[in-house]
DRENPA-3360 file (N, C-alpha, C; in nm, 2 decimals, always signed):
BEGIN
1 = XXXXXXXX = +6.11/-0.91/-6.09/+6.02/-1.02/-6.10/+5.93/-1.03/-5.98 ~ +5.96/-1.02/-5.85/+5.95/-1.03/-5.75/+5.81/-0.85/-5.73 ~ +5.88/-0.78/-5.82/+5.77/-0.67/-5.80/+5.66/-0.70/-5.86 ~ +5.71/-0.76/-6.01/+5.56/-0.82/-6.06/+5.46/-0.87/-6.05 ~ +5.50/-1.00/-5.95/+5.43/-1.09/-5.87/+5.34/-1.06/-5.79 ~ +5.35/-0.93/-5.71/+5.33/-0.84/-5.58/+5.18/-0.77/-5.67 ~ +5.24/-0.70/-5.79/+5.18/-0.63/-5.82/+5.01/-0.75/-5.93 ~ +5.09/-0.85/-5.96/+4.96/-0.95/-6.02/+4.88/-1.02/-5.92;
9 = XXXXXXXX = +4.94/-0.99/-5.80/+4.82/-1.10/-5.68/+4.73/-0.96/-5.61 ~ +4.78/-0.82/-5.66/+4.71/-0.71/-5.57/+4.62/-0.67/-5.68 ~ +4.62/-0.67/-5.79/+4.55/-0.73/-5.88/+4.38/-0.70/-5.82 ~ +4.35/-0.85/-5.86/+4.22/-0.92/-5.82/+4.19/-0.79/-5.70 ~ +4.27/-0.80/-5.62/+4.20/-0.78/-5.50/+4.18/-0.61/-5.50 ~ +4.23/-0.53/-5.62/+4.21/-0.38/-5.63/+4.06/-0.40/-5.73 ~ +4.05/-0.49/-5.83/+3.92/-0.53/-5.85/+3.77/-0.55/-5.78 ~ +3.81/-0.59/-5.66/+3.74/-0.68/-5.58/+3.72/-0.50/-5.51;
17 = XXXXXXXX = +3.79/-0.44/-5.44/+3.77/-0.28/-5.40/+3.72/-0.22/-5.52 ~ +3.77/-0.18/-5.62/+3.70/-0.13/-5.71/+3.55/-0.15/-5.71 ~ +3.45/-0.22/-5.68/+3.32/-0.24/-5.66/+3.26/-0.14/-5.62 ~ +3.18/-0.04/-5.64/+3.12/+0.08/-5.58/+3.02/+0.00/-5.49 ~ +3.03/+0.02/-5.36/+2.91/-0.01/-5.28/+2.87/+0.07/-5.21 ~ +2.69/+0.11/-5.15/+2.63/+0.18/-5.11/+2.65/+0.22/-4.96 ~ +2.65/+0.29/-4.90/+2.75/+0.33/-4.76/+2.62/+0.29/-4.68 ~ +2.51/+0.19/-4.67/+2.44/+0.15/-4.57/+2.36/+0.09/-4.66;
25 = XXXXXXXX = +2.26/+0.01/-4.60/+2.15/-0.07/-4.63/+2.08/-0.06/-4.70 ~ +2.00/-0.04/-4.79/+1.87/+0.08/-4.85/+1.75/-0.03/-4.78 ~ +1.67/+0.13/-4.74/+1.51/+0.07/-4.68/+1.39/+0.08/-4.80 ~ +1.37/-0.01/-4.86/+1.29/-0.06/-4.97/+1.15/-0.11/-4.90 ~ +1.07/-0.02/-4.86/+0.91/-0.05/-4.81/+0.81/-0.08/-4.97 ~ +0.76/-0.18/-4.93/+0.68/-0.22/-5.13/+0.53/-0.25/-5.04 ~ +0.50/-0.26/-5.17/+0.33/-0.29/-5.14/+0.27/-0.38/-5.26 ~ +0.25/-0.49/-5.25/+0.22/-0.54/-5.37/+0.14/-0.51/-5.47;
33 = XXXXXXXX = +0.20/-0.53/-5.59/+0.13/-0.44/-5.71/+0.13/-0.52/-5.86 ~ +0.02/-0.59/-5.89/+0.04/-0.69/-6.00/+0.18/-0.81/-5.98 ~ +0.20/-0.84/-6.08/+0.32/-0.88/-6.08/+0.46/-0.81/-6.06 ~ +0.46/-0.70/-6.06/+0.60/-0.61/-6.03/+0.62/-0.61/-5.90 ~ +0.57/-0.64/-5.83/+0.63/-0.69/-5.63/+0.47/-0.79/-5.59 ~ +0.56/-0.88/-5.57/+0.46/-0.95/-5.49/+0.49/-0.99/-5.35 ~ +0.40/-1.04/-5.27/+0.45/-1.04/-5.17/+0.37/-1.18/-5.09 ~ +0.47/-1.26/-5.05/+0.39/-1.42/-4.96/+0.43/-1.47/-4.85;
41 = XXXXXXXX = +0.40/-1.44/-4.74/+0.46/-1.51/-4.59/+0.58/-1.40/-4.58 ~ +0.59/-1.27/-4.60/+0.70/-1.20/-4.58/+0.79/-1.17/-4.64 ~ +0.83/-1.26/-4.75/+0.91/-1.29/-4.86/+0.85/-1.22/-4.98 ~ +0.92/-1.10/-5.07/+0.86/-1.03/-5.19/+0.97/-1.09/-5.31 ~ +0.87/-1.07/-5.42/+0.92/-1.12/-5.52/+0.88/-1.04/-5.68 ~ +0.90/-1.10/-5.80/+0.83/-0.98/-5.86/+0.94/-0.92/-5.97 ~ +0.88/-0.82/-6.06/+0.99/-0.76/-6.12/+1.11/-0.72/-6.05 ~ +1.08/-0.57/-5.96/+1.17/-0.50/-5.94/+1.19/-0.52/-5.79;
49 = XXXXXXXX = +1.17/-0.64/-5.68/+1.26/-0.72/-5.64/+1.39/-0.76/-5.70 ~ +1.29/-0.81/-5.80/+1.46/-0.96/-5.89/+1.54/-0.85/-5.94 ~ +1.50/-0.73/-6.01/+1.56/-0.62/-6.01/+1.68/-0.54/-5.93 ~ +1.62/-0.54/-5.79/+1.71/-0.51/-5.73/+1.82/-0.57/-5.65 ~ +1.76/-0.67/-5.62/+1.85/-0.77/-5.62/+1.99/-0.82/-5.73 ~ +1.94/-0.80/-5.84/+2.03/-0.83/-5.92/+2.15/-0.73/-5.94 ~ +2.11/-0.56/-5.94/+2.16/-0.49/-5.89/+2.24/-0.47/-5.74 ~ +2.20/-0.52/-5.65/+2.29/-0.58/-5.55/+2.40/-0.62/-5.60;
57 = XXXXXXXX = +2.38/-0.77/-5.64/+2.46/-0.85/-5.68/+2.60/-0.79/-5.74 ~ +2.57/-0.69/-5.86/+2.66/-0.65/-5.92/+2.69/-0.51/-5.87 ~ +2.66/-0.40/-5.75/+2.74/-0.31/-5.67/+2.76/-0.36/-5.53 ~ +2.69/-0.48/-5.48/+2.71/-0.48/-5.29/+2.67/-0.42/-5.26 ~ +2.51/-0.35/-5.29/+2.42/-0.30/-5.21/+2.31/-0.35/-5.16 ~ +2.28/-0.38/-5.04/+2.19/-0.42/-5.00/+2.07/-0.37/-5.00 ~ +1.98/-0.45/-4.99/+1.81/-0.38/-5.01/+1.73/-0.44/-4.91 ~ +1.69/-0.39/-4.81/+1.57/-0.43/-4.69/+1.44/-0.41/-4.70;
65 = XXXXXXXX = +1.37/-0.50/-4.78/+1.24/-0.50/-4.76/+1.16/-0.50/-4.68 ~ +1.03/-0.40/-4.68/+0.90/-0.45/-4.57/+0.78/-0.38/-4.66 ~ +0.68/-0.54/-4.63/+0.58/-0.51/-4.72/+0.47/-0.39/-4.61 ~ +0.40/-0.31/-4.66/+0.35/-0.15/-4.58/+0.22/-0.18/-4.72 ~ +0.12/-0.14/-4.65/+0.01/-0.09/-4.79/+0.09/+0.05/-4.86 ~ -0.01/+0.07/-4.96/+0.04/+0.17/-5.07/+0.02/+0.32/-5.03 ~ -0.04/+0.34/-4.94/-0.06/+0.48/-4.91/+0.05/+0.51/-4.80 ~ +0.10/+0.40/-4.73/+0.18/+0.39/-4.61/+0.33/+0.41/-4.66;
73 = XXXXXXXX = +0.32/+0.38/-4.80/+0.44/+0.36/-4.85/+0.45/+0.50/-4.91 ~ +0.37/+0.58/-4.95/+0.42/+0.73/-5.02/+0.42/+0.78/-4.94 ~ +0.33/+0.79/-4.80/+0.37/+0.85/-4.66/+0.52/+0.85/-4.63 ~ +0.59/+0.69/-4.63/+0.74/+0.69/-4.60/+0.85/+0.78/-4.68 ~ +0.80/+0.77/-4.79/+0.87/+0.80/-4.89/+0.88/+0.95/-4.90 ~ +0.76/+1.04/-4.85/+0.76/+1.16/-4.88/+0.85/+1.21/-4.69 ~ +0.82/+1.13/-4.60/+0.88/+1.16/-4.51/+1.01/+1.13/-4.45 ~ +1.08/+1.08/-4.60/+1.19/+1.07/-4.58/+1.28/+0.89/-4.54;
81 = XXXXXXXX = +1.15/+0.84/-4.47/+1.16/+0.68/-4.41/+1.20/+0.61/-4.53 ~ +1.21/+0.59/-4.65/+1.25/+0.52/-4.79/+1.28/+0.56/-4.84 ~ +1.42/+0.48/-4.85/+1.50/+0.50/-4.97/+1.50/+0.48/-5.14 ~ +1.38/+0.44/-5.14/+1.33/+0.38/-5.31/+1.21/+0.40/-5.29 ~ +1.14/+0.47/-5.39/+0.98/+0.42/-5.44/+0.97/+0.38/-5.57 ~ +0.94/+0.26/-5.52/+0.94/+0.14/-5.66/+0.78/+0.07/-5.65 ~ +0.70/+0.04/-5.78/+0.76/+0.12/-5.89/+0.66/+0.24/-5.89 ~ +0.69/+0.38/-5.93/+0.61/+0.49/-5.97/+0.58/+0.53/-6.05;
89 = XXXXXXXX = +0.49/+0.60/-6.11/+0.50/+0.72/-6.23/+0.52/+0.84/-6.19 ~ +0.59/+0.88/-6.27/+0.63/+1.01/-6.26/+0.54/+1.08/-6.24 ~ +0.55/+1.18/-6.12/+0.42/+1.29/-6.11/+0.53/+1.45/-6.06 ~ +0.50/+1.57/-6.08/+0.52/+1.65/-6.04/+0.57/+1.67/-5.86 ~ +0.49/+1.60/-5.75/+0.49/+1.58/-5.68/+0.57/+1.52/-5.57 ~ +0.62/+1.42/-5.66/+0.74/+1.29/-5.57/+0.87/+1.36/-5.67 ~ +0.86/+1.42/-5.79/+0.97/+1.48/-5.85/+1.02/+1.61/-5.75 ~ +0.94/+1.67/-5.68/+1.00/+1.74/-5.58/+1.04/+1.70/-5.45;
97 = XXXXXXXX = +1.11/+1.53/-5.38/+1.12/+1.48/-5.27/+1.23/+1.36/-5.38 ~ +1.22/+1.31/-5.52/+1.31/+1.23/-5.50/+1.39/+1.24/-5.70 ~ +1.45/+1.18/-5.72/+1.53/+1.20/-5.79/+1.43/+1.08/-5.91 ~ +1.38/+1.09/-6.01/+1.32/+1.01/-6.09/+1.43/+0.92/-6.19 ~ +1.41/+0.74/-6.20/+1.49/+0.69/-6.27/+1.42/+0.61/-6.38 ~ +1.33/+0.68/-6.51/+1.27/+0.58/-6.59/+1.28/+0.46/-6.66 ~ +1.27/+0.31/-6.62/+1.25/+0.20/-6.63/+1.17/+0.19/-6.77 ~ +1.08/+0.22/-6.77/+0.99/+0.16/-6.92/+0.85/+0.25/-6.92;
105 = XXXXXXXX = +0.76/+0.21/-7.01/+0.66/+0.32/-7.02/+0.52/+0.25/-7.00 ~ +0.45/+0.35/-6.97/+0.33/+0.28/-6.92/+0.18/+0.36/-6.88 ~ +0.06/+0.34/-6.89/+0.00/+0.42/-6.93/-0.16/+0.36/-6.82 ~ -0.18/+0.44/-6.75/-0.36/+0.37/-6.70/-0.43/+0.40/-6.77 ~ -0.54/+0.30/-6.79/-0.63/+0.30/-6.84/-0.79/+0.26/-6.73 ~ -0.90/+0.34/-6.79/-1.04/+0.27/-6.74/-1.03/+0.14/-6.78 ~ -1.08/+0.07/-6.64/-1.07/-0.10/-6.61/-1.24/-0.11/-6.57 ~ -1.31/-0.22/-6.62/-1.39/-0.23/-6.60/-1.45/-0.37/-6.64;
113 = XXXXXXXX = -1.58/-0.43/-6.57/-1.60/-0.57/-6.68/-1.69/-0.52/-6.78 ~ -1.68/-0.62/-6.90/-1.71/-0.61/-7.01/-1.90/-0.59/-7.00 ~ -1.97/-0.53/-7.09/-2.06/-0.47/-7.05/-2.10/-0.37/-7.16 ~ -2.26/-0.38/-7.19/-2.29/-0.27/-7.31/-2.31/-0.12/-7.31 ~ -2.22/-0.06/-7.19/-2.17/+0.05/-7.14/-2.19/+0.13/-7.25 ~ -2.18/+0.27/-7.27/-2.12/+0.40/-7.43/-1.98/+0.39/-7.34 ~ -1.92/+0.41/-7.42/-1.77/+0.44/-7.39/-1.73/+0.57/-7.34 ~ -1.63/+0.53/-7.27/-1.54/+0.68/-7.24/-1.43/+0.68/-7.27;
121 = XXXXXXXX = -1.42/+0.79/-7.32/-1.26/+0.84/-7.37/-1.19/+0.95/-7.29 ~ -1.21/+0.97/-7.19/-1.16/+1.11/-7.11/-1.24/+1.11/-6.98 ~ -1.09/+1.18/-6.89/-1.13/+1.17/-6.75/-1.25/+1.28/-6.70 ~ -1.27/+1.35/-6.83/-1.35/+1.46/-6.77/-1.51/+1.44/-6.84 ~ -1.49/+1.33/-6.93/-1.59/+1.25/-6.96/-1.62/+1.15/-6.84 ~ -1.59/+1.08/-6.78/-1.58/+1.00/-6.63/-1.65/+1.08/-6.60 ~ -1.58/+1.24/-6.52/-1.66/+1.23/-6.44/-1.77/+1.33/-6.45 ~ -1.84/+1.32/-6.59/-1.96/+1.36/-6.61/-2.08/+1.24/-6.59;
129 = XXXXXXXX = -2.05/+1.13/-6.60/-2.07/+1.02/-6.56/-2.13/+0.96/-6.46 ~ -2.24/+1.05/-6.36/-2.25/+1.06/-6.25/-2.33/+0.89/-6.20 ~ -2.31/+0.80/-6.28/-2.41/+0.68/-6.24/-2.30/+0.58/-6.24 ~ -2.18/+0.61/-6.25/-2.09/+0.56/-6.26/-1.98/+0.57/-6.11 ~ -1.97/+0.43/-6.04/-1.85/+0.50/-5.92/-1.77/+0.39/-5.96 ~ -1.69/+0.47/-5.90/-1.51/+0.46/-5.94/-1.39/+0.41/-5.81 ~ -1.37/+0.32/-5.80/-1.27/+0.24/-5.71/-1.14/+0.29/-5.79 ~ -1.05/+0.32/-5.64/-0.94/+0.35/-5.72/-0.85/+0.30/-5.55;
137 = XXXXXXXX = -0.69/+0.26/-5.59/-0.63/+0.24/-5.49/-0.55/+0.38/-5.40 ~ -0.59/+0.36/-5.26/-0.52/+0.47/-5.22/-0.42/+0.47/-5.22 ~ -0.37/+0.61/-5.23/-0.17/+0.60/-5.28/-0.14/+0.63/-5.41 ~ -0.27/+0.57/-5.47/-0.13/+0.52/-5.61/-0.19/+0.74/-5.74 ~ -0.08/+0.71/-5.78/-0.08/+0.85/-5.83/-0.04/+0.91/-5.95 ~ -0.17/+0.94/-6.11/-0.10/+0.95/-6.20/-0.12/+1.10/-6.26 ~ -0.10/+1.18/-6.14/-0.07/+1.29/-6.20/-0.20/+1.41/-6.15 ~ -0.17/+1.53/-6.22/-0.34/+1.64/-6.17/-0.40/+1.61/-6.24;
145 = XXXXXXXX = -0.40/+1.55/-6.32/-0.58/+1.53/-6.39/-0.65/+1.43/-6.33 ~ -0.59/+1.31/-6.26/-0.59/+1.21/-6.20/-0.66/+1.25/-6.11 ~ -0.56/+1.37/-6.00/-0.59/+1.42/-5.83/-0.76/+1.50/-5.86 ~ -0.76/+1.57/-5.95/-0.88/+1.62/-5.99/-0.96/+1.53/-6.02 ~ -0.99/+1.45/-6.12/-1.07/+1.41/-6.09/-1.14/+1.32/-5.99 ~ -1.03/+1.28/-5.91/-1.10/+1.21/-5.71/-1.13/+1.31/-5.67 ~ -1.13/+1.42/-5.66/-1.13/+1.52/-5.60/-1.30/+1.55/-5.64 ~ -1.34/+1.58/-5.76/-1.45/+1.55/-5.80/-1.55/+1.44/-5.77;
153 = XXXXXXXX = -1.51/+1.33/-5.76/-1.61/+1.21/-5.75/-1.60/+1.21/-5.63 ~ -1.51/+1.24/-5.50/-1.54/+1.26/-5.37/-1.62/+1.38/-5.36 ~ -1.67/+1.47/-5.41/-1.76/+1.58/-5.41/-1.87/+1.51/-5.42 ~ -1.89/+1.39/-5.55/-1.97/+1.38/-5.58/-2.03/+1.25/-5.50 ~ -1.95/+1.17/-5.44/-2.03/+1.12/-5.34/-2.01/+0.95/-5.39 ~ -1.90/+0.92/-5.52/-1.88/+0.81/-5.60/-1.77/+0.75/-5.61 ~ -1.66/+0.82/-5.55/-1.56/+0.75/-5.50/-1.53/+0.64/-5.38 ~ -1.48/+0.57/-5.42/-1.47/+0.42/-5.37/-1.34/+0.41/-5.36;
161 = XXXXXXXX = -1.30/+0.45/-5.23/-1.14/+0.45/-5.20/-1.09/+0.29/-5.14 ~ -0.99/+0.22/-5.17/-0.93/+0.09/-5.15/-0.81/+0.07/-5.12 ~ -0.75/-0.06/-5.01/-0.65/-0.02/-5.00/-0.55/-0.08/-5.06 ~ -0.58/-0.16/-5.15/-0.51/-0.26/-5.27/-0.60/-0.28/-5.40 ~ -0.49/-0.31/-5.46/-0.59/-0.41/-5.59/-0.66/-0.45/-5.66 ~ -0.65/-0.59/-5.53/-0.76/-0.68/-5.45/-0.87/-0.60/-5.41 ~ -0.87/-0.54/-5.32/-0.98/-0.51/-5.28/-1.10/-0.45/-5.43 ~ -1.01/-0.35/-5.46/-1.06/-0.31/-5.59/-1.14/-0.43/-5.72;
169 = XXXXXXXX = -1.06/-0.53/-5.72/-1.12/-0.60/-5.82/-1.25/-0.67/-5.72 ~ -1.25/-0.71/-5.61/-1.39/-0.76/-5.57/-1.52/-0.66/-5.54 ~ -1.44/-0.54/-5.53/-1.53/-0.43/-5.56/-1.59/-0.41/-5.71 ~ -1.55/-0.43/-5.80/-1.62/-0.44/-5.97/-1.65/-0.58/-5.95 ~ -1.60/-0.67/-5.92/-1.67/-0.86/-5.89/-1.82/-0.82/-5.82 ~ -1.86/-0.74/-5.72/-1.97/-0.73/-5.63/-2.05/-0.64/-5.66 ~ -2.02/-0.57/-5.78/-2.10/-0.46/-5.83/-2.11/-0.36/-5.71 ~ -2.01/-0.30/-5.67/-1.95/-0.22/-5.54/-1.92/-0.14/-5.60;
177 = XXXXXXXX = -1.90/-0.13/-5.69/-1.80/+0.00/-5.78/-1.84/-0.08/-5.94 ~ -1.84/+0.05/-6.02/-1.85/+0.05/-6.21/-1.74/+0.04/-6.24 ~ -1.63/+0.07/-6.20/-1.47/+0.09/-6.31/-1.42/+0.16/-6.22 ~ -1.27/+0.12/-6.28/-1.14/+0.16/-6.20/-1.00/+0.23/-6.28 ~ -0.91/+0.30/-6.23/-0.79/+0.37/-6.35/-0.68/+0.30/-6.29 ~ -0.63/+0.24/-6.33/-0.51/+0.19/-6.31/-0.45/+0.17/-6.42 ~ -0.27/+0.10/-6.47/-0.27/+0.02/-6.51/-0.28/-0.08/-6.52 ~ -0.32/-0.16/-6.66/-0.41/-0.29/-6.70/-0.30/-0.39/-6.65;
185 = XXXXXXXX = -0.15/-0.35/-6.66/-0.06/-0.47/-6.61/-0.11/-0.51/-6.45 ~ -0.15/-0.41/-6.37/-0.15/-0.39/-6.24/-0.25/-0.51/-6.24 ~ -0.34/-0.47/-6.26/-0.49/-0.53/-6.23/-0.44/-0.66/-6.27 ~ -0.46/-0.69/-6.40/-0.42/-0.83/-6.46/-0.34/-0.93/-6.41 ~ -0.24/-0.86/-6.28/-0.09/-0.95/-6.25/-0.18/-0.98/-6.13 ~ -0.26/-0.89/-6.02/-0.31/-0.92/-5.94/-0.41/-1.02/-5.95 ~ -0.51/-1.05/-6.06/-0.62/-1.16/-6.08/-0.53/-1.22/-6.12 ~ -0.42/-1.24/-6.14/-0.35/-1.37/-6.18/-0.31/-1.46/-6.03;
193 = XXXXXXXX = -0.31/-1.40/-5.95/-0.27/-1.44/-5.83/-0.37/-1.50/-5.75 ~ -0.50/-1.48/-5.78/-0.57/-1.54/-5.67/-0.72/-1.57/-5.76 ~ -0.69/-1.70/-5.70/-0.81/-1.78/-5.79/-0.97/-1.74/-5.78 ~ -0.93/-1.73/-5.75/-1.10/-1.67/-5.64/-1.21/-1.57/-5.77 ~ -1.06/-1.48/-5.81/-1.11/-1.37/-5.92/-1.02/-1.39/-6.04 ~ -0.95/-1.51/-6.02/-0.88/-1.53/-6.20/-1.01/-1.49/-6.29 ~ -1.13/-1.54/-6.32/-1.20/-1.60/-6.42/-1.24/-1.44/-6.45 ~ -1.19/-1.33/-6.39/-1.25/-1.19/-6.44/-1.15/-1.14/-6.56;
201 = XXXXXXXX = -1.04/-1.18/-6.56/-0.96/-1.16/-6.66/-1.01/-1.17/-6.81 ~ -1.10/-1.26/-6.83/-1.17/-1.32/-6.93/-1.30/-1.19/-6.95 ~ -1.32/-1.13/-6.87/-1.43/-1.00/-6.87/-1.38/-0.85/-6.93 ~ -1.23/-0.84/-6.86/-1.21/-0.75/-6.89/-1.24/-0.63/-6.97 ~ -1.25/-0.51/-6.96/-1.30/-0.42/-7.06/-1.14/-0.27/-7.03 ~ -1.07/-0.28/-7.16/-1.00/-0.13/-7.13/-0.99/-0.01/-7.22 ~ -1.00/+0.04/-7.16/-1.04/+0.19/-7.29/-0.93/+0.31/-7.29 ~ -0.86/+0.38/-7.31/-0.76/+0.46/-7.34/-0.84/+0.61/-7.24;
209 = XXXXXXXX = -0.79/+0.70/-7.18/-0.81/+0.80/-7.12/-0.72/+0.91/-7.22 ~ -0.77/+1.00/-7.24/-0.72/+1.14/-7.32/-0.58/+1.17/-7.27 ~ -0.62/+1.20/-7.16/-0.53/+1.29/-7.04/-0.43/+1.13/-6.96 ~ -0.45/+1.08/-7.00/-0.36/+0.96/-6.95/-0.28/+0.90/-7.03 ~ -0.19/+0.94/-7.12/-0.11/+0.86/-7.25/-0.03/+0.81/-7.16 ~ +0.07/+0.78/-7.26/+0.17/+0.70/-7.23/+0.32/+0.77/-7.17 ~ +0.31/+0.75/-7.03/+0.44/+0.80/-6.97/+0.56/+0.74/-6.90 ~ +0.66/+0.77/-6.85/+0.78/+0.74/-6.78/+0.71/+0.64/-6.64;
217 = XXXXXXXX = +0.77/+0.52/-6.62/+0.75/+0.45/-6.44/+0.87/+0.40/-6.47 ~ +0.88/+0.40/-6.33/+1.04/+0.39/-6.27/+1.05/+0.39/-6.14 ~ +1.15/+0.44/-6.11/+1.20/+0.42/-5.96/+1.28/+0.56/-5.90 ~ +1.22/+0.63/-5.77/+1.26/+0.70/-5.75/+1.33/+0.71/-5.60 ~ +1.43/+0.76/-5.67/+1.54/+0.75/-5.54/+1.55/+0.87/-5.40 ~ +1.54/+0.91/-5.30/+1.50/+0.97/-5.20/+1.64/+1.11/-5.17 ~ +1.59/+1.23/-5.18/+1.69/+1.32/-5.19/+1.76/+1.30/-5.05 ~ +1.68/+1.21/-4.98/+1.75/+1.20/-4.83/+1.88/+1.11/-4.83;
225 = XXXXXXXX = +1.92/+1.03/-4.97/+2.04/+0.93/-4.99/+2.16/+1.06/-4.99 ~ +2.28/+0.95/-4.96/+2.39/+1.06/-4.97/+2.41/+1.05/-5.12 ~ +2.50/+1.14/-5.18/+2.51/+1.18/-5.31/+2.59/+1.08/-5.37 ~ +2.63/+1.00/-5.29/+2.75/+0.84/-5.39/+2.63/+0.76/-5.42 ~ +2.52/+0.74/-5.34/+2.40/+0.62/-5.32/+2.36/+0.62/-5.43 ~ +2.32/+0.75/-5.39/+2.25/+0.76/-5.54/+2.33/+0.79/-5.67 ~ +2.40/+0.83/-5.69/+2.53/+0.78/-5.79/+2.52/+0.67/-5.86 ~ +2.51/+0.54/-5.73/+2.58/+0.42/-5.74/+2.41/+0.37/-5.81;
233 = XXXXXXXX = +2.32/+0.38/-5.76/+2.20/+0.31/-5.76/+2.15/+0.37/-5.85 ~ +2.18/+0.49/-5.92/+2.13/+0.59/-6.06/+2.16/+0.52/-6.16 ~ +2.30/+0.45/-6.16/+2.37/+0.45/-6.26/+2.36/+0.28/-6.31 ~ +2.29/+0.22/-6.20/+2.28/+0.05/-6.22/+2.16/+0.10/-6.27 ~ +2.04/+0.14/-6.19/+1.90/+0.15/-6.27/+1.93/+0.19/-6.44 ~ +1.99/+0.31/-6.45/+2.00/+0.34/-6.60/+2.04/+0.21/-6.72 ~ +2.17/+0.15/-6.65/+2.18/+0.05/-6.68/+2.11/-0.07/-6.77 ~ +2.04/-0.08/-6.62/+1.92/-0.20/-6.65/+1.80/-0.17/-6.76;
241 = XXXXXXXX = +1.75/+0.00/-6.76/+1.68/-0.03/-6.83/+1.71/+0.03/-6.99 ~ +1.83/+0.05/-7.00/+1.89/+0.05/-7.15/+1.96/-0.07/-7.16 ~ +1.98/-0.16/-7.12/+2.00/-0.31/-7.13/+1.93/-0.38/-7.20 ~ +1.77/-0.38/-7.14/+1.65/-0.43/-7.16/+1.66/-0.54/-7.04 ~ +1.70/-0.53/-6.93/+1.70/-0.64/-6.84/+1.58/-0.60/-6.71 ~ +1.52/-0.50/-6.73/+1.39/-0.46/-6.68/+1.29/-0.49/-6.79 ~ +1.32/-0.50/-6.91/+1.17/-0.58/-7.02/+1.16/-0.70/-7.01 ~ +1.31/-0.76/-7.01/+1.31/-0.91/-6.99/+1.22/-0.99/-6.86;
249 = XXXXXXXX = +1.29/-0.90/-6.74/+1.19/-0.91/-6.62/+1.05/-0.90/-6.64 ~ +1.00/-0.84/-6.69/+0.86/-0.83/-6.67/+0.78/-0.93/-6.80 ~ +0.88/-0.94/-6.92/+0.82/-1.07/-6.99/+0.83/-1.18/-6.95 ~ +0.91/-1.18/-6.82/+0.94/-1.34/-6.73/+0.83/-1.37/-6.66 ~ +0.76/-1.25/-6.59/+0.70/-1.28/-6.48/+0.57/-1.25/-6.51 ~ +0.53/-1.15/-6.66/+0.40/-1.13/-6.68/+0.36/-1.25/-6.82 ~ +0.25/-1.31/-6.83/+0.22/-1.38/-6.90/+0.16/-1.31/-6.99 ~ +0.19/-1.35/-7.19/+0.20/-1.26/-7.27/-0.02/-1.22/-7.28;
257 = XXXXXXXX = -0.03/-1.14/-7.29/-0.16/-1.06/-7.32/-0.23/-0.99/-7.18 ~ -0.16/-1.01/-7.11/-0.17/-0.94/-6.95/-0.10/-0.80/-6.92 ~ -0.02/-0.75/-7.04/+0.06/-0.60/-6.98/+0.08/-0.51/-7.07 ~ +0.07/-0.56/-7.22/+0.07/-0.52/-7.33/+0.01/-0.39/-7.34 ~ -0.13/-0.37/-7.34/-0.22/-0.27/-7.29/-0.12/-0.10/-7.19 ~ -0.12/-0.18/-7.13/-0.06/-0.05/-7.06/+0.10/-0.06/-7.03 ~ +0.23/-0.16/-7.04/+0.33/-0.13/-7.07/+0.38/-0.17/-7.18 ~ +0.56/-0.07/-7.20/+0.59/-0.10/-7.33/+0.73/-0.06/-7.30;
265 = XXXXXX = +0.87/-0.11/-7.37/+1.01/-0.11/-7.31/+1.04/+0.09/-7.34 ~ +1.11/+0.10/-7.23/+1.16/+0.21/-7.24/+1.25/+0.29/-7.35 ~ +1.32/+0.19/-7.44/+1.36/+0.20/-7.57/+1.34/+0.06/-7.64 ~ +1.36/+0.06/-7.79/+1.31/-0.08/-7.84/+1.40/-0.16/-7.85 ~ +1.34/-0.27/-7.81/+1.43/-0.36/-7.76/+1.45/-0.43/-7.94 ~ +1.56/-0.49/-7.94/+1.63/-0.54/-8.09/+1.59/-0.67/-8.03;
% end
């Protein structure tokens, strides 16, 4: 009886060890980006904050944020300083420096205000386009057809490099720049935030890119983690977004006709 006892109170507490936790801190550098990390007085918030946090919760892993602009943040990331780049698209690129974990799908599109423009359907139609410049955020990265074509519109003397968003949307507000490639969630979560340029949401213009469908964004984990970390932090992300508790997130915090456009759940949600 007496063994029994011993062995029902060690119990709990072989439970309570049982908990896979990450063997140090993780350094999480974000840069605000629509509604998927925001960031106010120091304090970030956002999809995949609540995200990871929640994931805390359920392994006891901690996550240390610091907000860095977006170019400062793939710098860290490629040089090893960050243990997460959240959130990315998949590119050839960061697949060679970190382990890719796809969340949901999502696609850039040409952003621009509404306007009796001819249309474009393709980035290599863009940048035939020569009356046309193009604001784009530094850092952000959807692939070689993407890198090509900045590579071209800096030849050509029309690129409008930025270092957020924001900056970008007052650049199409000031007739500074014609159109921009992001995704439409991005843009949209950012004019949701600041009054100043809400009323351009109502302008909006988005058109589909050839060479830009619909791909994998997620979260990529840093080959510099030890191989439990990432184990541990692989296997909550997969989690989450075969759960649907990364769709749920983002229909919490994106308001409906704002993300539709460019994301969609990583399987369908019932």
């Amino acid at each position: 009886m007496r063994a029994i006892l011993l062995l029902g109170l060690a119990l709990p507490l072989m439970g309570a060890s049982a908990r896979a936790e990450c063997t140090r801190a993780m350094r999480v550098p974000v840069s605000p980006i629509g509604l998927s990390v925001m960031s106010s007085g120091g304090e970030v918030a956002g999809v995949y904050p609540d995200l990871l946090r929640k994931i805390g919760t359920e392994t006891g892993c901690r996550f240390e944020f610091v907000v860095v602009p977006r170019a400062r943040l793939e710098a860290m990331f490629t040089g090893g300083n960050a243990d997460l780049l959240v959130p990315a698209t998949r590119t050839s690129v960061r697949d060679a420096r970190g382990d890719f974990i796809p969340m949901m799908k999502a696609r850039p599109m040409l952003i621009s205000l509404a306007s009796d423009r001819a249309p474009i359907e393709s980035l290599a139609e863009l940048a035939e386009r020569r009356e046309l410049r193009v604001a784009v955020v530094r850092g952000f990265d959807y692939g070689e057809s993407y890198q090509r074509l900045l590579q071209t519109l800096k030849e050509q003397k029309r690129l409008v490099l930025e270092a957020d968003v924001l900056a970008v949307a007052r650049a199409l507000d000031r007739s500074l720049a014609d159109v921009t490639v992001m995704a439409p969630s991005i843009f949209s979560g950012t004019l949701l935030q600041d009054s100043r340029i809400k009323g351009l949401l109502e302008r909006l213009r988005f058109e589909p890119l050839a060479e830009l469908g619909w791909g994998d964004s997620g979260v990529y984990l840093s080959r510099h983690l030890s191989s439990k970390d990432r184990e541990i932090l692989g296997d909550a992300l997969e989690r989450s977004a075969r759960s649907g508790a990364v769709w749920r997130a983002v229909q919490k915090h994106y308001p409906p006709g704002t993300y539709e456009e460019g994301l969609k759940p990583l399987v369908t949600q019932k």
